[in-house]
N, C-alpha and C positions, 0 to 999 in steps of 0.2 A: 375108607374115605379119610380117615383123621390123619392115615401115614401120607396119603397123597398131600391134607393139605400143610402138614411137614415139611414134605421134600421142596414146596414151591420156598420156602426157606432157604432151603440147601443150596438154592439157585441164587448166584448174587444178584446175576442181571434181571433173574423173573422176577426176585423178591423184592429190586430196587424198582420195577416195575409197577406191583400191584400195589404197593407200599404210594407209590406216587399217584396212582389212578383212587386210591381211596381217601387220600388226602383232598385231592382235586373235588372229589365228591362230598367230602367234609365241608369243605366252603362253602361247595354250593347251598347246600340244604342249611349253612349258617346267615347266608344273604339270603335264602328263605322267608327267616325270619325279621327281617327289617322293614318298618313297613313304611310306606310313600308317604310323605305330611300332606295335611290337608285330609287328610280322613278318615270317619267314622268309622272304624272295625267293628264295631260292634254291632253297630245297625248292616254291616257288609255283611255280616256273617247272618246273619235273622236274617237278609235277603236270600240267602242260598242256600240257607237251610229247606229252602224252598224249590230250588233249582236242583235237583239231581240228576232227573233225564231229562234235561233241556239240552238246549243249545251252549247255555253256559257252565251246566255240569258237566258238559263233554270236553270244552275249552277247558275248563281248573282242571281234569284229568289230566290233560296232556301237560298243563304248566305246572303237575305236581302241587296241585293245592295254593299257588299263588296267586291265582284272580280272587277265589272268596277270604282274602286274608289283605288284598292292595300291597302287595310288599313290591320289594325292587324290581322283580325277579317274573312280575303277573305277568310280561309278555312271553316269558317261557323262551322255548327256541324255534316256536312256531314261524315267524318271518325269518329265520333262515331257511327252513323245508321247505315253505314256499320258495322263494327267492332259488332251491335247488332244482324245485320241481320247472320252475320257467326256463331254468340254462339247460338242465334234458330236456323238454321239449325242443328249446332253442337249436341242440346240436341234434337234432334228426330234421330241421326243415332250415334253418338257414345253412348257406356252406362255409361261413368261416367262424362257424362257430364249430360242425362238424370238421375244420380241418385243426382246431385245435386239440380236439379231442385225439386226432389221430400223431399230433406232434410230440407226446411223452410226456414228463416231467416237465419241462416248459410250459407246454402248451395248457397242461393241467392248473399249472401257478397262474394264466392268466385266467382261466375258468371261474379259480376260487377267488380270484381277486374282482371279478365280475359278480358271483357270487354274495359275497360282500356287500358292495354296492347296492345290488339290490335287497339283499337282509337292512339294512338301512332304511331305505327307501318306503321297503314295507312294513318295517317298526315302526318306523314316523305314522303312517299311515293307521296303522292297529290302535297304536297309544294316543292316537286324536282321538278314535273311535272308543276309545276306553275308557279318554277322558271324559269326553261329552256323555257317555254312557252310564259312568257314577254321578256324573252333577245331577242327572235325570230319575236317580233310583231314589224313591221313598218307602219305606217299611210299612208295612200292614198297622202298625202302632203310628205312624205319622212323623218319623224320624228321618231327616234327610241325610245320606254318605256321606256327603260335601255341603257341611255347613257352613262354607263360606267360596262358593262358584265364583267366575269369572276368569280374566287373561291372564293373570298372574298365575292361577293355579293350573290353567289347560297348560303352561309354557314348563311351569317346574315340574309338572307329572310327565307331559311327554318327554321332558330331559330324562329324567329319572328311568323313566321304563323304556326308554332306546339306547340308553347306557347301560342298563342292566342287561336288557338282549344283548347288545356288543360283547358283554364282560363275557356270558354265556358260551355264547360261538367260542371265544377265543379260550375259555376251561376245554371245552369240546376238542378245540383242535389239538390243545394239551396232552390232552388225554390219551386221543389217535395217534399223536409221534411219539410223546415218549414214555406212553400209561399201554398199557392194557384193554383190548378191545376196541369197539366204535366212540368214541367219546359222543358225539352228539344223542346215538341209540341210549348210550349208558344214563346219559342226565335225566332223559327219557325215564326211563328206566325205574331209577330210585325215586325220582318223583312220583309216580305210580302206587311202589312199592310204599312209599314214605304215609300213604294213605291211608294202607289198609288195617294197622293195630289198631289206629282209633276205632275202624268202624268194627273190626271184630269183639274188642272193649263192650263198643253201645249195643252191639247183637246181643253177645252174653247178658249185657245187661235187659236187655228186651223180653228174652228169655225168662229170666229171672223171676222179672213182674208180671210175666203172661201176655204180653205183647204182641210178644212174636210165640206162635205154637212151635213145642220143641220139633215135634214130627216134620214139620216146612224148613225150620233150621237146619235139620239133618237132614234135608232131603236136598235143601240148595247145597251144603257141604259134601254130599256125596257128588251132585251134579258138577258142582266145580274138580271135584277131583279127577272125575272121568274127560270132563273136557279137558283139562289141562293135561291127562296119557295121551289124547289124542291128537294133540295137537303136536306135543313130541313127536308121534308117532308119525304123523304127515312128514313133519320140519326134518325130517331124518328119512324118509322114506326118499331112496334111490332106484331107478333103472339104469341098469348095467351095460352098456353096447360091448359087447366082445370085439379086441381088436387084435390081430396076428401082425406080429411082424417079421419080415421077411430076412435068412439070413444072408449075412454079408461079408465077404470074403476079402481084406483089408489089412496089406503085408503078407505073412503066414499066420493070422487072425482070424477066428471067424467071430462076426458079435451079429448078434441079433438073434431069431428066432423066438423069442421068448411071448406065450401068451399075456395078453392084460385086460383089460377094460375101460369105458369110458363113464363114469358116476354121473349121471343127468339126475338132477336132484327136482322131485315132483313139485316142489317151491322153491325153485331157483332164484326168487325174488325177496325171499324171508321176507320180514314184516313192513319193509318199504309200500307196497300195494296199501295194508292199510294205512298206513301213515299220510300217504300223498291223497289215498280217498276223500279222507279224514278234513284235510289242511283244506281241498278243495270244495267241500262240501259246508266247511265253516263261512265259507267267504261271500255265497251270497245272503247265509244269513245273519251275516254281518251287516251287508247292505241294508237289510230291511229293517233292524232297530236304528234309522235315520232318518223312517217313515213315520214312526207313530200314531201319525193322525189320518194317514192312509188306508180305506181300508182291504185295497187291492195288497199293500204290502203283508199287512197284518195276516190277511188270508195264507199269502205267501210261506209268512215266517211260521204258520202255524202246520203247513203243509210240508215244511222243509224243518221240522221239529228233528228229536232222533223220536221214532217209536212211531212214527207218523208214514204209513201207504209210500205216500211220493219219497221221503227220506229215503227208507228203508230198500226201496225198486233201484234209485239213483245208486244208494251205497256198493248193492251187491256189484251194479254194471259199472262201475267205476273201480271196484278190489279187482274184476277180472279184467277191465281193460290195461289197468297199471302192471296186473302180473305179466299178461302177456308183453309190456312195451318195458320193463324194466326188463324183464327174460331177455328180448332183442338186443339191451344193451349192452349188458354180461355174458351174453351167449352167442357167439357169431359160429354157426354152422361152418361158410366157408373155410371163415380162418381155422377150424377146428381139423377141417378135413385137409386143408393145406398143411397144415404142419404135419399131419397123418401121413401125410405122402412124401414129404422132404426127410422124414427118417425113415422110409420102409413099413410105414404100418398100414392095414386095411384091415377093413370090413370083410370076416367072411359072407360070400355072394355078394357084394357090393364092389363095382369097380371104384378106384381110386378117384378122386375132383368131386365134376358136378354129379354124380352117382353118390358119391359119399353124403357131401353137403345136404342133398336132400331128402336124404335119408335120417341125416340125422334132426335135420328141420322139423321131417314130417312126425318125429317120437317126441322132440320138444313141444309141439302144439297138441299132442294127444296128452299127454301128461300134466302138461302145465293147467288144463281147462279141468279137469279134477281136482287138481290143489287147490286151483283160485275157486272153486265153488266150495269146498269145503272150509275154507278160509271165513268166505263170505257169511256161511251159514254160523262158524261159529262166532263168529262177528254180530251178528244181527239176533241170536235164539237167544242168548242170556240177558239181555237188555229188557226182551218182553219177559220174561220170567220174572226176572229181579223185579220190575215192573210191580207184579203181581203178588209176590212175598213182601213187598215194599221194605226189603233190609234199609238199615238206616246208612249206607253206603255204598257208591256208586261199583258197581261187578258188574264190568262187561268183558262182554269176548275180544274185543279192539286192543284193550290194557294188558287181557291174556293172552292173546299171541305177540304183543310185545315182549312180556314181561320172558315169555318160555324163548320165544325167537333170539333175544338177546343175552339173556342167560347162557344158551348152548352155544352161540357163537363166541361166549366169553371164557367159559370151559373148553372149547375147541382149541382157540390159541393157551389159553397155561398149557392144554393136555401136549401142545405140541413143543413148546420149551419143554417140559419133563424130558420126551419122549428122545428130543434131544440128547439131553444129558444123560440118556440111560437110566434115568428113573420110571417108578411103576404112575401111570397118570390113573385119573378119575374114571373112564369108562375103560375094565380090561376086558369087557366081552364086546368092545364097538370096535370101531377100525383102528381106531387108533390103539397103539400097544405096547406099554414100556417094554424094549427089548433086555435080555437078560445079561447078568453083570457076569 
């Protein structure tokens, strides 16, 4: 492991690469710490220390700790994933949004420049909801966030946190052309990650004074360990389609013949399903702290809690509806089995075209309805646990298939520059495999 992370040195371009992706990540987690004027952190923080499996403990998860803190940074990069999640829907039911999709690199620049637009639109949106949201909060001690409410300060905080979202996306997009990995996933990512020393700090500490029994300690850190192999173990789980191809006789040439396969990966979706769950499931319970004195909302917002029957039913059938509609998007059968057939390949027992196509359709919806339930389950089973051990910090399964989903996809590309250059990468008993000097 230590020669692998060596060699990514020896690489100018990987190492001008990671060098720049953790720089980018530097900042962020330094405008982290900045925090929005006009408000009480103190008394923010005494609120949510109360919030863990809320609705708003699940929100600071994904912003990386910047809602219970008000910094620049609270709206996170949430109103971009939304704003993503509507222009894929967009391009499967309107047609020129689907014919943009199909126009390449052009068509892509107007997508993301739509995209935008609406990341905007629904940070304005968020950060009204944000604002109004701390002018409203009082401490159990009788301490107001915003000790001085009104238009001036709804106007400078919504500047403040639609600027910071703006600034966000465009680190993100940094990051994806000229860093290392998903830029958006990554932000993601360390913000998650940026959480957890504290809370394992106040465990030990808990620990210590008899708090927390050591036996539930070691029983949640054995449980985390085991979820987190198996969710590897999913995120990397593949079925193989066998494909021959036929040979071809070409001058006084022959090429082809050679066997191969096709890698249908059992989460073809990685952690996008929950992500878009996630984003979508915040939004009507956003709507409902606008109700307060409702008490059909209230009902609402208690039933659409995380940890809550109705949450928990919606969550699952929304990770497996996204898997299967993100799968659609990245996964096109026909086109798969067209290209199959313009170089000479096939399916043994399967005729070449619509035989193929649907053949291969029909192993993508077998396989994908396993991942997304086991996704779901580990999504939803450590939320009641932790629950129940009441650690003094938020572990769920949502943050873990982040945290692991984005991780291997970030080793995936170094391992593939190495592999490149003829150096030895990080996994040498996976597929990938530094060839010999």
């Amino acid at each position: 492991m230590l020669k692998s992370l060596f060699n990514i040195f020896k690489v100018p371009e990987l190492k001008k690469k990671v060098l720049f992706t953790l720089g980018i990540l530097i900042a962020y987690r330094l405008g982290s710490h900045i925090p929005t004027p006009g408000i009480n952190t103190a008394a923010l923080g005494e609120f949510f220390a109360t919030q863990g499996n809320t609705i708003f403990g699940m929100i600071d998860l994904f912003v990386g700790g910047n809602l219970s803190k008000a910094t620049i940074f609270a709206l996170g990069i949430m109103p971009y994933i939304t704003a993503s999640i509507v222009m894929q829907l967009l391009g499967g039911v309107i047609p020129y949004f689907e014919k943009l999709k199909k126009e390449g690199p052009e068509g892509q620049k107007k997508i993301t420049q739509y995209t935008r637009y609406g990341t905007l639109i629904v940070g304005i949106f968020n950060a009204f909801w944000i604002t109004t949201f701390l002018e409203s909060i009082t401490t159990p001690s009788g301490a107001a966030v915003v000790p001085y409410p009104g238009l001036m300060f709804k106007f400078v905080t919504v500047l403040t946190l639609v600027t910071g979202t703006i600034l966000i996306m465009w680190l993100g997009e940094q990051i994806t052309e000229k860093g290392i990995g998903n830029g958006i996933s990554l932000i993601i990512f360390i913000g998650i990650i940026a959480q957890y020393p504290n809370g394992f700090i106040n465990t030990f500490k808990m620990v210590a004074t008899g708090t927390l029994p050591l036996i539930l300690a070691i029983a949640v850190l054995v449980f985390m360990v085991l979820a987190t192999t198996a969710v590897i173990f999913i995120t990397e789980a593949t079925r193989k389609i066998p494909v021959q191809y036929a040979k071809r006789v070409i001058g006084r040439k022959i090429y082809g013949g050679q066997a191969t396969y096709i890698p249908l990966k059992v989460n073809s979706a990685g952690v996008i399903p929950i992500i878009f769950a996630q984003s979508v499931l915040m939004f009507p319970q956003t709507i409902t702290t606008f109700f307060k004195d409702s008490d059909f909302m209230h009902m609402l917002s208690s039933w659409l809690s995380p940890g809550a029957f109705l949450h928990t039913v919606l969550y699952v059938i929304m990770i497996v509806f996204f898997a299967y509609f993100y799968t659609a998007i990245v996964l096109n059968p026909t086109e798969i089995a067209a290209n199959m057939k313009k170089y000479g390949g096939f399916i043994p027992g399967r005729k070449p075209g619509k035989r193929t196509a649907e053949y291969i359709n029909n192993v993508i919806v077998r396989i994908t309805l396993p991942g997304a339930i086991f996704f779901a389950f580990i999504a939803v089973t450590p939320t009641f646990l932790i629950q129940y051990a009441r650690l003094p910090f938020y572990f769920g399964g949502t943050g873990l298939i982040i945290i692991v989903g984005v991780a291997l996809d970030t080793l995936k590309q170094i391992e593939s520059h190495l592999v490149m250059r003829h150096y030895d990468g990080f996994m040498k008993k996976g597929k990938l495999r530094g060839r010999s000097r």
